[in-house]
ZAMARGU-4260 file (C-alpha; in steps of 0.2 Angstrom, whole numbers, plus 5000, padded with zeros to 4 digits):
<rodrens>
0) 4937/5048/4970 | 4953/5056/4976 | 4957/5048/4992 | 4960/5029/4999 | 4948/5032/5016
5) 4937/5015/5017 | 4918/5021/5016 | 4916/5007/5029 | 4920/5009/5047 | 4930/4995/5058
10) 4921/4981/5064 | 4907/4987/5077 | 4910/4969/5086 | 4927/4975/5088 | 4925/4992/5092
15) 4913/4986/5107 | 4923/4971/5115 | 4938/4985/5115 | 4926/4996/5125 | 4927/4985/5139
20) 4946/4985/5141 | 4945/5006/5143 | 4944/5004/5161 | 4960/4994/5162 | 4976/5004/5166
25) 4984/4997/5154 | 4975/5002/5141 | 4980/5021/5141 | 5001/5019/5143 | 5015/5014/5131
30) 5014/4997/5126 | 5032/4987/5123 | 5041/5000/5109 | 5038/4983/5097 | 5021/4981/5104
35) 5010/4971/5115 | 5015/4953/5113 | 4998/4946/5115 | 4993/4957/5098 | 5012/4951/5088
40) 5003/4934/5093 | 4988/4937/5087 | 4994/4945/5070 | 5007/4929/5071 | 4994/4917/5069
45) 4983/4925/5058 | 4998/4928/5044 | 5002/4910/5048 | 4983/4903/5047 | 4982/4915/5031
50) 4997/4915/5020 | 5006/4900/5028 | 5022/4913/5033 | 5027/4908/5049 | 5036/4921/5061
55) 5042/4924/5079 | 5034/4936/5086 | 5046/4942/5097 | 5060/4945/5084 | 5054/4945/5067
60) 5038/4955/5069 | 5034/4973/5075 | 5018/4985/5077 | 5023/5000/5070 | 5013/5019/5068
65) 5006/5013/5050 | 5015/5009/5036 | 5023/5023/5033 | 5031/5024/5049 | 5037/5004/5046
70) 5046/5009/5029 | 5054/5024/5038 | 5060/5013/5051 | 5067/4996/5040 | 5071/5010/5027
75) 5083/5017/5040 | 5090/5001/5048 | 5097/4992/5028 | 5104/5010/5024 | 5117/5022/5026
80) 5119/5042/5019 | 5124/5040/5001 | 5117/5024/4996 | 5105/5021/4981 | 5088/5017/4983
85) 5077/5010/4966 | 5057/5013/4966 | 5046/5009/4950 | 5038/5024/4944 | 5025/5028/4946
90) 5028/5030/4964 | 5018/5032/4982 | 5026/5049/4985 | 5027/5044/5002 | 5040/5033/5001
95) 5052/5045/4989 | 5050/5057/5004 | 5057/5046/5015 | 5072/5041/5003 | 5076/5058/5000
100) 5075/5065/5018 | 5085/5049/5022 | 5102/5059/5012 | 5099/5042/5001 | 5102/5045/4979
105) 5085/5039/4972 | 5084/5029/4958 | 5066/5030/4948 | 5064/5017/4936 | 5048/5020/4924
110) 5036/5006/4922 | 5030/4998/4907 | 5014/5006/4901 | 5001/4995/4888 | 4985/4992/4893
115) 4991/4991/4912 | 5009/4995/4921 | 5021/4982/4920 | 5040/4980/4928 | 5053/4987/4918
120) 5064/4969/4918 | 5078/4977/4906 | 5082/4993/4916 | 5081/4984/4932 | 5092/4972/4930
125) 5103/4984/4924 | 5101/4994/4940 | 5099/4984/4950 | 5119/4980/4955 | 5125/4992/4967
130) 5110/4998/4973 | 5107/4995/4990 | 5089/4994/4993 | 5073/4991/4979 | 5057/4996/4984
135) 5040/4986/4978 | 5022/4990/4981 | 5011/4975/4979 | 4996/4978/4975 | 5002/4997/4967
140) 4998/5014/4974 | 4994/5022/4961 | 4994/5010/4949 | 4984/4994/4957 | 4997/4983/4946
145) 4997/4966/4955 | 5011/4954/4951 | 5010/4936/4947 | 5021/4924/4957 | 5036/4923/4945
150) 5035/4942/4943 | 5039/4941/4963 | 5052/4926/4961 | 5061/4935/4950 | 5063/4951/4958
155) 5065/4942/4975 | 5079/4932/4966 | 5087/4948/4958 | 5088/4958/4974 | 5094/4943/4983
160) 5108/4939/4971 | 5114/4958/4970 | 5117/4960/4991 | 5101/4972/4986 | 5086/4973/5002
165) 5070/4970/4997 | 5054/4981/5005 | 5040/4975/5003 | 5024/4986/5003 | 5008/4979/5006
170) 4997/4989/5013 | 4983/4983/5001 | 4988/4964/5003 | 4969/4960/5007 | 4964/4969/4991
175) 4973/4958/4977 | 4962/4952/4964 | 4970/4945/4952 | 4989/4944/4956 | 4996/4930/4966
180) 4996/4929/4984 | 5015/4921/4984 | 5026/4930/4997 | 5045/4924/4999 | 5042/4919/5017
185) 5032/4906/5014 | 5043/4895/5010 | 5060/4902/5020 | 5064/4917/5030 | 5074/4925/5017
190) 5084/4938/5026 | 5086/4952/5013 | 5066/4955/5011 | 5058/4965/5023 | 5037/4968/5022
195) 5028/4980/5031 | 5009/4984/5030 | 4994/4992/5037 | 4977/4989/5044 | 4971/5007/5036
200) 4962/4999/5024 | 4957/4981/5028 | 4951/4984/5046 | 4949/5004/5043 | 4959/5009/5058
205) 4969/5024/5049 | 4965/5038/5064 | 4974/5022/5076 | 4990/5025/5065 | 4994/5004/5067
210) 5004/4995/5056 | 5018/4980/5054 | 5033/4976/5049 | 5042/4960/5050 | 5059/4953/5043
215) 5074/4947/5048 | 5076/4947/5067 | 5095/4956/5068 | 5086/4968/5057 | 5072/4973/5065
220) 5082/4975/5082 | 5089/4990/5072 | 5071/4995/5066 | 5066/4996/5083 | 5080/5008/5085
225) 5070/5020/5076 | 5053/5018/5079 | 5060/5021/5097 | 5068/5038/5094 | 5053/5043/5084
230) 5035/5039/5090 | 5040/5026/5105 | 5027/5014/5102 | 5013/5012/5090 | 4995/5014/5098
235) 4989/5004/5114 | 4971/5003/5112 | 4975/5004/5092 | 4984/4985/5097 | 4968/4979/5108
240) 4957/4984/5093 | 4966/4974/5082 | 4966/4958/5093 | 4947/4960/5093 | 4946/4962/5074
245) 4957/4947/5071 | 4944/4938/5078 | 4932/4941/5065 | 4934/4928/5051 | 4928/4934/5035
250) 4926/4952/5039 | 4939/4960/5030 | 4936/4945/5015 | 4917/4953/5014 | 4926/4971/5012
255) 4937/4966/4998 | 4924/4959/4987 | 4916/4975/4989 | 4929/4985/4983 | 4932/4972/4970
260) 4915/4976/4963 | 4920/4994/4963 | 4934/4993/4953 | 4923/4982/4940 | 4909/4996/4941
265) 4923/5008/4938 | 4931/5001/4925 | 4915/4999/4916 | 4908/5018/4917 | 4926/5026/4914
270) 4926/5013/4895 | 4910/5023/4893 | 4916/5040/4895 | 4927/5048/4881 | 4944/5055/4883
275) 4948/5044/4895 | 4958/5026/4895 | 4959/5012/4907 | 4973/5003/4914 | 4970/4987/4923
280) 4971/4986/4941 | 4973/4971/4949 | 4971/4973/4967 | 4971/4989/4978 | 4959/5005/4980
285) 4968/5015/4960 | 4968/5014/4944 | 4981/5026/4936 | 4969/5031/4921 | 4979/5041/4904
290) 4971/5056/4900 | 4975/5065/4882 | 4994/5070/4879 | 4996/5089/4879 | 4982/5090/4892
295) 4986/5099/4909 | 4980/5086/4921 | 4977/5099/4934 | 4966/5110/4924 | 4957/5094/4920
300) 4957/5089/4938 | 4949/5105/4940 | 4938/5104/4926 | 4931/5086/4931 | 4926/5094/4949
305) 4917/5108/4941 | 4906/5098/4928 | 4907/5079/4934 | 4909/5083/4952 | 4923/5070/4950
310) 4940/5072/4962 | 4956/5065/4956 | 4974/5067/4958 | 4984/5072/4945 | 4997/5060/4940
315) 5015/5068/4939 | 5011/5067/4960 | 5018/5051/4957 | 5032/5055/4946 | 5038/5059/4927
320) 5030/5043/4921 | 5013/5048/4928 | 5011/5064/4916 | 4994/5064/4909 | 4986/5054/4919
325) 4974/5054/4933 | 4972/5044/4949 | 4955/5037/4953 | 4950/5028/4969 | 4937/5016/4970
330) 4938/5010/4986 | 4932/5026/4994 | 4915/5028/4988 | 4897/5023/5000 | 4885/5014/4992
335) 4875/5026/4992 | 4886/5036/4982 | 4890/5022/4970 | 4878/5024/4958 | 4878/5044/4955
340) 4897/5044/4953 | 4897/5029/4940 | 4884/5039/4931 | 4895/5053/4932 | 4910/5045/4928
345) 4903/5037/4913 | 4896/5052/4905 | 4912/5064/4905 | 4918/5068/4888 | 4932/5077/4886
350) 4938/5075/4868 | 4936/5093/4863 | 4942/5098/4877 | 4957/5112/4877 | 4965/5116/4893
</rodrens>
C-alpha cells in the first residue's frame, strides 16, 4: 500500500485500435513539441463535454511528459531565480524538488490537521502577498483532502487579487469523491491559474509519460519553451493511445468507483486496527493516516512490512507536518489482493509498541 500504480491496465479497446496505427510512419517520430493537434482536439472536447471548460487547443492546451514535467515547465515559465513559491504541507515532494532546483525560496505552509487536513486560511492570507506563485493539489497527494467549491473560489480569488499564479495539480481529478468538481475555467479564462494533469491514473498510461497542461495562451508559449529544451515532445503513440481511450465513455468513471470502494474498505479496516487513526480522504489514491507521537515512522514502516506485510511511506517524505504519520495507497491493490490486505490492515495493533 505504498505506491500510486493503478492495479488495472489501460483499456484493452484502446490498446488494440492503437495497434493498427504502428505501421504508420508517423507513429514513431516527434509529434509537434505541444503535441498532435488531432489528440489537444480530442482532450479539448472531452474537458469541454465533461467539466464545461472550453479551451483552444492550439494555444491554451499542451501534452506534456506527465504531470511532472507540466509543472516544471508552467513552473518555469510564471517565475524567475529568487522568487517565492507557497506549497500546503504536507507536500507531493515532487513538486518542492522542482521549486528548489528552480533557485525559487519555498514557502511551506502547514495544513490544518482534525479529523482530516484542512487549508490553513490565516497563514495564507498572510503569505500570500509577495509570493509569486501558490501551488494546490486537488484532490491531495498525500493527503486525498478534496476541497469544496468556495474553498477554490477563495483561493482562486486570493491568488488573483495578490498578482500570485495559480497551479493547479490534478492529477487525480477523476478520483474526487467528495469535493466539488468546480474549476475557475468554467466559467472565464482566468489568466493567472494554470492546471496541469495526468492520465497515470485514470487511463493507466504512466510507462507512456503523457500528461497536460493548459492556461493562458501568452503563458504556455513560454511553457513550450521548456518542454522544448527538455524532452522535445511528449510521447507519439502515448497521444494516439489516448485519442483511442477518450473514446470510451465511462471507462475511467467505472475505475473511480472502484477505487472509491477501496478507500471505504480501507477506511473501515484501518478504524479496526489499534494505534492507528484515520483522516478523511476525499478523492485520490491516500489517506495520510497519524500514527502515535514519539513513534519512528520508519521503524514502524518497517515493523508493518515484517508482521502485517503492510508497505507505507513514512510521512515527514512530505514534509514537517507529516511526522508521525503514514501514507497509505488504496488505489493500488488487485482484487485479488483486497481482501487479504484489509484483513491485514485491520488486525495491526501497535499500542504497546516501542520503537
Amino acid at each position: 500500500m505504498a505506491q500510486a500504480v493503478p492495479w488495472y491496465g489501460p483499456p484493452q479497446k484502446a490498446v488494440e485500435a492503437m495497434k493498427q496505427e504502428m505501421d504508420s510512419s508517423g507513429f514513431h517520430f516527434y509529434s509537434p513539441d505541444p503535441g498532435l493537434m488531432s489528440t489537444r482536439v480530442a482532450l479539448s472536447r472531452e474537458i469541454s463535454k465533461r467539466r464545461g471548460i472550453n479551451l483552444d487547443p492550439a494555444r491554451e492546451l499542451h501534452l506534456t511528459c506527465g504531470a511532472s514535467q507540466a509543472f516544471v515547465s508552467a513552473l518555469m515559465a510564471v517565475t524567475d531565480p529568487g522568487d517565492r513559491a507557497i506549497v500546503l504541507e504536507p507536500y507531493y515532494f515532487d513538486h518542492v524538488f522542482a521549486i528548489q532546483f528552480s533557485n525559487l525560496e519555498l514557502d511551506s505552509i502547514p495544513m490544518v490537521e482534525h479529523s482530516e487536513w484542512g487549508v490553513p486560511w490565516k497563514k495564507l492570507e498572510e503569505r500570500i502577498p509577495g509570493a509569486r506563485v501558490m501551488v494546490l493539489v486537488n484532490p491531495g497527494n498525500p493527503t486525498g483532502a478534496s476541497l469544496t467549491e468556495e474553498e477554490v473560489r477563495r483561493i482562486v480569488k486570493l491568488t488573483g487579487e495578490n498578482g500570485c499564479t495559480l497551479i493547479i495539480d490534478e492529477t487525480y481529478e477523476r478520483f474526487n469523491f467528495t469535493g466539488s468538481r468546480h474549476h475557475p475555467w468554467m466559467e472565464t479564462n482566468q489568466e493567472h491559474v494554470l492546471t496541469l494533469g495526468s492520465f497515470s491514473k485514470s487511463f493507466s498510461l504512466s510507462g507512456w509519460r503523457l500528461g497536460y497542461l493548459f492556461g493562458a495562451g501568452h503563458i504556455l508559449e513560454q511553457a513550450l519553451k521548456v518542454q522544448d529544451s527538455v524532452v522535445i515532445c511528449p510521447s507519439t503513440p502515448g497521444q494516439i493511445l489516448l485519442e483511442q481511450c477518450l473514446n470510451l465513455d465511462g471507462w475511467v468513471e467505472n475505475r473511480s468507483a472502484e477505487v472509491e470502494h477501496r478507500l471505504h474498505l480501507c477506511k473501515n479496516a484501518m478504524k479496526q486496527s489499534k494505534g492507528l487513526a484515520w483522516r478523511e480522504a476525499g478523492g485520490g489514491f491516500f489517506t495520510l493516516a497519524k500514527t502515535p507521537d514519539g513513534m519512528d515512522t520508519y521503524a514502524l514502516a518497517d515493523h508493518l512490512i515484517d508482521k502485517y506485510a503492510i508497505a507505507t511511506i513514512p510521512g515527514d517524505a512530505f514534509g514537517d507536518t507529516g511526522k508521525h504519520h503514514l501514507r497509505f495507497s488504496f488505489g493500488c491493490l488487485a482484487n485479488e489482493e483486497l481482501i487479504p490486505a484489509m484483513s491485514s490492515l485491520a488486525s495491526v495493533d501497535i499500542t504497546d509498541l516501542v520503537l
